[in-house]
C-alpha positions in Angstrom: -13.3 -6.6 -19.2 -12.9 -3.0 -17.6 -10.2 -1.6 -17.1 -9.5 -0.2 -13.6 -10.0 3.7 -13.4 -6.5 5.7 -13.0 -6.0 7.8 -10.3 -3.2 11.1 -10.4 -1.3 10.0 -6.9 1.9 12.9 -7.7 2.1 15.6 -10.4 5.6 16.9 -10.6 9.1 17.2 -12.4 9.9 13.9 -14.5 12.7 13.2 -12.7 11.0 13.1 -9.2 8.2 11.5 -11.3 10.7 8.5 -12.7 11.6 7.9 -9.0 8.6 7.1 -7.5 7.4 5.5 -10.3 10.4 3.4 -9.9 9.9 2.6 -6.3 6.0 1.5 -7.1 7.6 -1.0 -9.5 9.9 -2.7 -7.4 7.0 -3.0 -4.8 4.4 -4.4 -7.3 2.4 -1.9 -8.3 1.3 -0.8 -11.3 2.3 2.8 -12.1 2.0 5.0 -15.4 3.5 8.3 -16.1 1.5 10.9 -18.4 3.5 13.7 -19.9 6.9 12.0 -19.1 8.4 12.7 -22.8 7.6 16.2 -22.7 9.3 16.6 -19.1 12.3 15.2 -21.2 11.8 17.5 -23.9 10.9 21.1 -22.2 11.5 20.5 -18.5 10.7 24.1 -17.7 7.3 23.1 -18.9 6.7 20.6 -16.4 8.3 21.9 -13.7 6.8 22.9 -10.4 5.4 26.0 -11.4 5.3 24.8 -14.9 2.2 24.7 -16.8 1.7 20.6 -17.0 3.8 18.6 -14.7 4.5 15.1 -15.1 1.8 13.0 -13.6 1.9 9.5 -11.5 -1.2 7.4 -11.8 -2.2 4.0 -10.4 -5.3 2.1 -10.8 -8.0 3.0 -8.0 -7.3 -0.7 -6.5 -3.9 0.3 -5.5 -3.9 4.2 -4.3 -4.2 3.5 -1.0 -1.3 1.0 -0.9 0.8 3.4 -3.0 -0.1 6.2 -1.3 1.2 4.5 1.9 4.6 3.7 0.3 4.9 7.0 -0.9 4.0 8.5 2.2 7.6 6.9 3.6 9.9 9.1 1.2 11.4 11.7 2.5 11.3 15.2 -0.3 14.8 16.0 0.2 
């Protein structure tokens, strides 16, 4: 069986990553973080800015719900 394709829908600092990942869980989707371990270990590194910031994927099936979710949070 294929898997479905993953799709970067945020590229950021982990922590801002964590969050949004967090809020796709509790509204059943399936989201992955790449690079999260090395935002713990050299945040500078993945920082805005930085040279590899944290990424939030979700399979193509669900980017537009998640996108739509996302959409509602507020930066600050």
């Amino acid at each position: 069986m294929n898997e479905p394709k993953l799709i970067v829908i945020f590229e950021g600092p982990s922590v801002e990553a964590e969050m949004l990942k967090g809020l796709l869980d509790a509204n059943n989707i399936t989201a992955y973080l790449n690079d999260a371990n090395l935002g713990r270990i050299a945040p500078w590194y993945v920082s805005p800015g930085g040279i590899s910031p944290v990424k939030l994927l979700v399979p193509e099936t669900e980017v537009e719900k998640a996108k739509a979710i996302l959409d509602g949070v507020s930066p600050e």
